[in-house]
DRENZAMAR-545579 format. One record per residue (C-alpha): residue number from 0; residue in three letters; x, y, z. Coordinates in steps of 0.2 Angstrom, whole numbers, plus 5000, padded with zeros to 4 digits. Each point is the difference from the previous one (the first is absolute). Example, Ala and Ser with C-alpha at 12.3 -4.5 7.8 and 13.67 -1.06 7.14 Angstrom:
2
PT num residu   px   py   pz
PT   0    ALA 5062 4978 5039
PT   1    SER 5006 5017 4997
! end
This chain:
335
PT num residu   px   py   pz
PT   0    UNK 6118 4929 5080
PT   1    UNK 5005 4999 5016
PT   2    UNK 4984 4999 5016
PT   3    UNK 4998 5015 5010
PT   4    UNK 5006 4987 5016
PT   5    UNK 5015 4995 4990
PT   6    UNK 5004 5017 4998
PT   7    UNK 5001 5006 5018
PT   8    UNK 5008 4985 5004
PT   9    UNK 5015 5003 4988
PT  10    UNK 5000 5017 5007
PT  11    UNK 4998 4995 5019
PT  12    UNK 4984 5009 5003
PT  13    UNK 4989 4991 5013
PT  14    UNK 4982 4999 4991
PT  15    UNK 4993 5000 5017
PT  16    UNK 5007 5018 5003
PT  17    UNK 4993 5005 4984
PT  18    UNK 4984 4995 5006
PT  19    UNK 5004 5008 5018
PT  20    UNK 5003 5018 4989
PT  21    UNK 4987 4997 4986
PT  22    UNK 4988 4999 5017
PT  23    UNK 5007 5016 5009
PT  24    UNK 4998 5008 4982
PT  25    UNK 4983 4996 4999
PT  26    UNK 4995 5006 5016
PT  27    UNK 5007 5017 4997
PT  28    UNK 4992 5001 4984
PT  29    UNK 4982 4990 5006
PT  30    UNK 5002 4998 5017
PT  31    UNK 4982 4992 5007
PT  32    UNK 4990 5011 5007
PT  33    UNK 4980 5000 5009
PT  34    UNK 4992 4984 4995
PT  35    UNK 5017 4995 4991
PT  36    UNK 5011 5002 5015
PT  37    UNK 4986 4989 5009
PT  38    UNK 5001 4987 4986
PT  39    UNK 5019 4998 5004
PT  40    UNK 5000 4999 5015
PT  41    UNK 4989 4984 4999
PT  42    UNK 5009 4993 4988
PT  43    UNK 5016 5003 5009
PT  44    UNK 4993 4993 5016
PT  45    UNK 4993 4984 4991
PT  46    UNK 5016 4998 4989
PT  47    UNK 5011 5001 5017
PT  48    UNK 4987 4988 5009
PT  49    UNK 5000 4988 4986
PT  50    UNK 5018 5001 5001
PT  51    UNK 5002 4993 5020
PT  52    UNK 4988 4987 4994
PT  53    UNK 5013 4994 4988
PT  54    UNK 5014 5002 5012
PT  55    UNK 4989 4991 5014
PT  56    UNK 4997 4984 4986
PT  57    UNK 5017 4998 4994
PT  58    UNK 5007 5000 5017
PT  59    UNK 5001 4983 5010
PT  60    UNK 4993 5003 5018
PT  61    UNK 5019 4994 5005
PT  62    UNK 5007 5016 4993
PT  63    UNK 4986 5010 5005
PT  64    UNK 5003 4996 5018
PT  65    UNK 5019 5002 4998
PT  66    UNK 4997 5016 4996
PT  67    UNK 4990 5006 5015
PT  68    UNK 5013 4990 5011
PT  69    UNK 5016 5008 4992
PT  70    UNK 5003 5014 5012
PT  71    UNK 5016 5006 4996
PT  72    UNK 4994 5005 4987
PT  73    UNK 4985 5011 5002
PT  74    UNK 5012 5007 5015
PT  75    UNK 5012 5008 4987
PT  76    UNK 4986 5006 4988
PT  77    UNK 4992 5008 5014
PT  78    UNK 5013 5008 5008
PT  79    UNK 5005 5007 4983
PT  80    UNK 4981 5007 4997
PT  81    UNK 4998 5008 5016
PT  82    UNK 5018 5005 5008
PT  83    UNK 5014 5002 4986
PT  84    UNK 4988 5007 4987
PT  85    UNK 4994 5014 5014
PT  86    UNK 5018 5003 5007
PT  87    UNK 5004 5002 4980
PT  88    UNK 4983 5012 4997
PT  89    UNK 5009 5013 5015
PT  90    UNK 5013 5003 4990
PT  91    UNK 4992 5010 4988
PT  92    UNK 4997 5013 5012
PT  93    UNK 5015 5005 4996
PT  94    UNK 4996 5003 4983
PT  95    UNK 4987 5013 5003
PT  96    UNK 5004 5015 4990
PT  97    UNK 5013 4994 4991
PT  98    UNK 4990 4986 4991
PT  99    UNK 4985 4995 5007
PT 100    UNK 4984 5014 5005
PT 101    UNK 4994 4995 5016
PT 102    UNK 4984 4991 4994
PT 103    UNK 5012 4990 4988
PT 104    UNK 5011 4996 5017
PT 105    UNK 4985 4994 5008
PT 106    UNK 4994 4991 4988
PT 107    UNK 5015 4990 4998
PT 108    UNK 5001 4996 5020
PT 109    UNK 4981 4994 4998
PT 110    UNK 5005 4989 4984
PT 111    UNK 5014 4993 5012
PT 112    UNK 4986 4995 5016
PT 113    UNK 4990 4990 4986
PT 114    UNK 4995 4982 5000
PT 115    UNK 5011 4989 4988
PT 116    UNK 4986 4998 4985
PT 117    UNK 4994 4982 4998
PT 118    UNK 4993 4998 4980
PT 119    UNK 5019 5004 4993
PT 120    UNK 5010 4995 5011
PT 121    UNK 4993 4981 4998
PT 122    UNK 5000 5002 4982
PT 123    UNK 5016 5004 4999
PT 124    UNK 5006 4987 5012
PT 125    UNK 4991 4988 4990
PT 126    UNK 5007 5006 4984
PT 127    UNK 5017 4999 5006
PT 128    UNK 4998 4983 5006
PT 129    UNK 5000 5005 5019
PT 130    UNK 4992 4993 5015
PT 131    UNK 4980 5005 4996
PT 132    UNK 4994 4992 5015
PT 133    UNK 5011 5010 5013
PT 134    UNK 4998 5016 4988
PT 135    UNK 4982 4998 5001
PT 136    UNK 5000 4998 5021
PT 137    UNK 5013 5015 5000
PT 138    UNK 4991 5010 4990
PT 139    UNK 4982 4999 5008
PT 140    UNK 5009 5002 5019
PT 141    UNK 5007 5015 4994
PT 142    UNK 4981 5009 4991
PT 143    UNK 4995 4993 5018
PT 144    UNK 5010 5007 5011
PT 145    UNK 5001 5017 4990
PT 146    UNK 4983 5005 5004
PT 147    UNK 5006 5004 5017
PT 148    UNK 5018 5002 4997
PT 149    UNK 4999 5011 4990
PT 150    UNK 4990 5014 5006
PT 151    UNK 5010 4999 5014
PT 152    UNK 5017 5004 4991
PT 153    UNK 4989 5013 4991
PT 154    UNK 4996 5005 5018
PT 155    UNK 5018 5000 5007
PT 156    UNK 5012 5006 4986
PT 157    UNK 4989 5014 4992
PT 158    UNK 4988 5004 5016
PT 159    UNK 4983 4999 4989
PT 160    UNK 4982 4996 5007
PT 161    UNK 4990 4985 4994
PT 162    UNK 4993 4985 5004
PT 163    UNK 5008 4986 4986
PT 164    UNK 4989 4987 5005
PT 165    UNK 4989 4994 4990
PT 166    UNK 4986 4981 5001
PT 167    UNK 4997 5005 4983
PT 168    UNK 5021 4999 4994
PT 169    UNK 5001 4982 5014
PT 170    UNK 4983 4994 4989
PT 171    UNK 5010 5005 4983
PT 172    UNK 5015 4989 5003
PT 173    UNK 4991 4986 5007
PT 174    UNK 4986 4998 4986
PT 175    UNK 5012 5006 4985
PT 176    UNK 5015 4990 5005
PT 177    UNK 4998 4987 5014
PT 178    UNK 4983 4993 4994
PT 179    UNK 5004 4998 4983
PT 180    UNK 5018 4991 5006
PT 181    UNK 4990 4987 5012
PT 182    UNK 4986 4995 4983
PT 183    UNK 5015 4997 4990
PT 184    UNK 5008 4987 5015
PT 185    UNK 4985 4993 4998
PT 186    UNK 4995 4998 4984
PT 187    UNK 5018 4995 4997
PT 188    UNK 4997 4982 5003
PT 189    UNK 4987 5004 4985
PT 190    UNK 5011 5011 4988
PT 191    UNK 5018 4998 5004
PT 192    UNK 5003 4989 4985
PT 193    UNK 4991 5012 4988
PT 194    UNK 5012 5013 5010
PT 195    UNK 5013 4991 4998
PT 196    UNK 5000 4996 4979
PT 197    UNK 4993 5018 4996
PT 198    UNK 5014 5010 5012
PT 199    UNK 5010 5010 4987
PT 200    UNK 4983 5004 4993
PT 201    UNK 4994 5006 5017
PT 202    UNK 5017 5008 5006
PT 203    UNK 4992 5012 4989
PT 204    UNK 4989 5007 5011
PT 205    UNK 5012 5006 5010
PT 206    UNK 5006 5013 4990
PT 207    UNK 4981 5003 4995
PT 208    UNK 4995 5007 5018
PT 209    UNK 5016 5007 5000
PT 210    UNK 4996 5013 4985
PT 211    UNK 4982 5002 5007
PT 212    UNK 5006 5005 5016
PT 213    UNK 5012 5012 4990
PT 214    UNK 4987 5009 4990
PT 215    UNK 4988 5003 5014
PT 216    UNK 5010 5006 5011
PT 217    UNK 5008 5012 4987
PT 218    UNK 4983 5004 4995
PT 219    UNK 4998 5009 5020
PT 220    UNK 5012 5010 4999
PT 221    UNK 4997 5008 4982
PT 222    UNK 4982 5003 5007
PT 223    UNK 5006 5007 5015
PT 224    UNK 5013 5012 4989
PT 225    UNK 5012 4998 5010
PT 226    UNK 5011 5005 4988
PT 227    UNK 4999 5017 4998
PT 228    UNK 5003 5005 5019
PT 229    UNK 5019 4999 4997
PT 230    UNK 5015 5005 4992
PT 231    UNK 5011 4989 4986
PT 232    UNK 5016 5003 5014
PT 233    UNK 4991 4996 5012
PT 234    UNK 4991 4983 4993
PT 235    UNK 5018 4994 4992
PT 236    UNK 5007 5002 5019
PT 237    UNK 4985 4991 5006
PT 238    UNK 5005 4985 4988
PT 239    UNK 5017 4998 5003
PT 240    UNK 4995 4999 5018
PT 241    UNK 4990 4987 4999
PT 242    UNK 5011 4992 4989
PT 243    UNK 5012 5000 5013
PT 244    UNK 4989 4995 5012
PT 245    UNK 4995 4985 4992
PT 246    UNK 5019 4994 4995
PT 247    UNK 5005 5002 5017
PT 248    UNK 4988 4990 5006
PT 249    UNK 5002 4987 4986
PT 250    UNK 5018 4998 5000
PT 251    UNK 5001 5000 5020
PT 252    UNK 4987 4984 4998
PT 253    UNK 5009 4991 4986
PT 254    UNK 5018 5002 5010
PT 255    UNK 4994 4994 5017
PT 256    UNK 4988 4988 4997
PT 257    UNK 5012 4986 4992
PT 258    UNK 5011 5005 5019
PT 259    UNK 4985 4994 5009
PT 260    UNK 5001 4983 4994
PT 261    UNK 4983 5003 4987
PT 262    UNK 4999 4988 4984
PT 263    UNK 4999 5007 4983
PT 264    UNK 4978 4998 5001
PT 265    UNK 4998 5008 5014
PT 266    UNK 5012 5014 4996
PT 267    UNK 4990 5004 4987
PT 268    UNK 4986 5003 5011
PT 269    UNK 5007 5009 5012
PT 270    UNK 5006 5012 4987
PT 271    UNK 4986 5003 4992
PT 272    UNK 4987 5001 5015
PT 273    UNK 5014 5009 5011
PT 274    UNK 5003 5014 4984
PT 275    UNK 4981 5003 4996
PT 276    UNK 4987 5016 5008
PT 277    UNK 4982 4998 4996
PT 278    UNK 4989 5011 4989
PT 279    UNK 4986 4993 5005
PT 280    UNK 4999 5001 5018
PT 281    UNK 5012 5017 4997
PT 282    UNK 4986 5010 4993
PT 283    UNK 4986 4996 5012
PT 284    UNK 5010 5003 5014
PT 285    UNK 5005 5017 4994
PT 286    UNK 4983 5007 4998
PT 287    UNK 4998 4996 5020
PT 288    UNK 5015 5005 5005
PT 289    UNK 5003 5018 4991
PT 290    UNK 4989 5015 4999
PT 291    UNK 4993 4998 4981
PT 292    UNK 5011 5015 4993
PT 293    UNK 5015 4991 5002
PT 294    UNK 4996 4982 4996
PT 295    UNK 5004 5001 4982
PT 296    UNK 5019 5006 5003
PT 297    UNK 5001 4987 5014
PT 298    UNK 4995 4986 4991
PT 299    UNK 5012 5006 4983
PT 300    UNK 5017 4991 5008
PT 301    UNK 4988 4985 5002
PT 302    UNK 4994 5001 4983
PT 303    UNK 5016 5002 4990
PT 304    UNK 5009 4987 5014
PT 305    UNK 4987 4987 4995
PT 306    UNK 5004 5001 4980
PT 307    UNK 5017 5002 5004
PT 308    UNK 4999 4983 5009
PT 309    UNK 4989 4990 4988
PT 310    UNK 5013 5005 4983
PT 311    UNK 5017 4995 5011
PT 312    UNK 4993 4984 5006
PT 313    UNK 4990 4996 4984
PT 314    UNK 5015 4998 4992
PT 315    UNK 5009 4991 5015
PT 316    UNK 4987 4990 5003
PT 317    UNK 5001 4993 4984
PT 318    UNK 5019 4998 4997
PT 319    UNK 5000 4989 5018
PT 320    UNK 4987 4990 4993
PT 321    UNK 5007 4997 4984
PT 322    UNK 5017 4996 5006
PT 323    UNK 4992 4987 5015
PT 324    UNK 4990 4993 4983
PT 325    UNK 5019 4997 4992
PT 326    UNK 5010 4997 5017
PT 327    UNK 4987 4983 5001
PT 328    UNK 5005 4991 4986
PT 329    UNK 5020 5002 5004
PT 330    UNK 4996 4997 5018
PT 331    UNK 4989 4981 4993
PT 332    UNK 5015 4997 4991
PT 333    UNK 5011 4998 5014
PT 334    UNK 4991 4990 5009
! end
């Protein structure tokens, strides 16, 4: 009798996408809540930080600083993230009535003014065997640089009130993401062997935060009940908005980036980071920015766009990866 793996392998299922929808499932039906939403919280925030520790030790500090230094790139992912996103997100003004409510429309312009998000986009640069060192520096400009940017778009294109920045969200990247990256260059002189012999068995870990950060961030929005403030019609146009938001974005990224002279590792990055809008600085910012009535329509696009964006890249992710896994060997050969 054939293995449950063996079986979605025969019939093409991704089992990391399965574990993406068996977490969405869950949510809806036990989403965390009081004490429980607490709990995962902290054991999303551990998981994530344990995970730039393990980025941070498997890195050599050459690559590291190659990342930081490899401006081109953060230039395209950040114009990306903060000018063709936007430009993109004022289209959908013109789908007001016809498709979108006006809170929907919003919604999806405030979606479009986020940060790229850091925890999936690195994952999934690392599973597809990218440039993890520039995704990482990418990654965290981009969470930086939202905390003003951001509100200011908000500001701009929709005219709300608010004040975005926050110590509190500059003390969250630095402790959760930075700190844990700088112990594991550390201790890498330590640990990069172990690192080294056990990576197949710690690649896993990616995917592990990524479920976490999944279920908790579904969990919200059950909570919230989000999801009985609109229409069927109105939530099916809402997804093949942001499906179209995200492929246009993708494809525009995948097409130009091999033009401006970018190898295949970095490319990978730059799709990945450049494609990405954070949850998790999404729904903070939200609460500031909008009167509490409407937060929970606003931050629905976001919501759906972040699922949306973890099941298409899981899948990519992992077909990249596995065809740089089989392109190596062909490529040793002829040499």
């Amino acid at each position: 009798m054939k293995s449950p793996a063996a079986l979605l392998a025969k019939l093409r299922i991704d089992p990391f996408i399965i574990g993406i929808l068996a977490a969405v499932g869950i949510a809806c039906l036990v989403p965390a809540r009081g004490q429980g939403a607490e709990i995962a919280s902290w054991v999303t925030s551990i998981g994530v930080g344990a995970l730039f520790f393990l980025y941070g030790a498997r890195l050599s500090t050459a690559e590291a600083v190659a990342g930081f230094k490899h401006w081109r790139l953060h230039l395209v992912i950040l114009a990306t993230t903060f000018v063709v996103f936007p430009l993109l997100g004022l289209t959908t003004k013109l789908l007001v009535s016809s498709v979108l409510t006006p809170a929907l429309a919003a919604g999806v312009i405030f979606l479009c003014t986020l940060p790229s998000t850091v925890n999936s986009s690195i994952a999934f640069t690392s599973i597809a065997k990218g440039n993890v060192a520039a995704a990482i520096c990418a990654a965290s400009f981009s969470s930086l640089l939202g905390i003003v940017v951001t509100p200011l778009l908000v500001g701009l294109l929709l005219h709300s009130t608010g004040n975005g920045f926050s110590l509190d969200a500059v003390t969250s990247i630095v402790l959760q993401l930075l700190v844990p990256f700088v112990a594991g260059q550390i201790a890498r002189r330590w640990i990069g062997g172990f690192i080294t012999r056990h990576k197949k068995v710690l690649g896993r870990a990616d995917r592990t935060v990524i479920l976490m950060v999944v279920y908790a961030a579904f969990s919200e929005g059950v909570v919230a009940g989000i999801w009985h403030q609109l229409t069927p019609l109105a939530l099916g146009g809402l997804v093949v908005v942001n499906l179209a938001l995200f492929y246009v974005v993708f494809w525009t990224l995948k097409l130009v980036t091999p033009k401006l002279g970018f190898g295949r590792a970095d490319r990978v990055a730059i799709i990945f980071a450049g494609s990405k809008k954070s949850l998790a600085s999404g729904l903070p910012m939200a609460a500031v920015l909008f009167p509490a009535q409407t937060v929970g329509l606003i931050v629905l696009p976001l919501m759906l766009f972040h699922q949306a964006q973890l099941m298409i890249c899981a899948v990519l992710a992992r077909r990249w990866g596995a065809k740089a896994d089989a392109d190596q060997p062909a490529a040793a050969a002829v040499r």
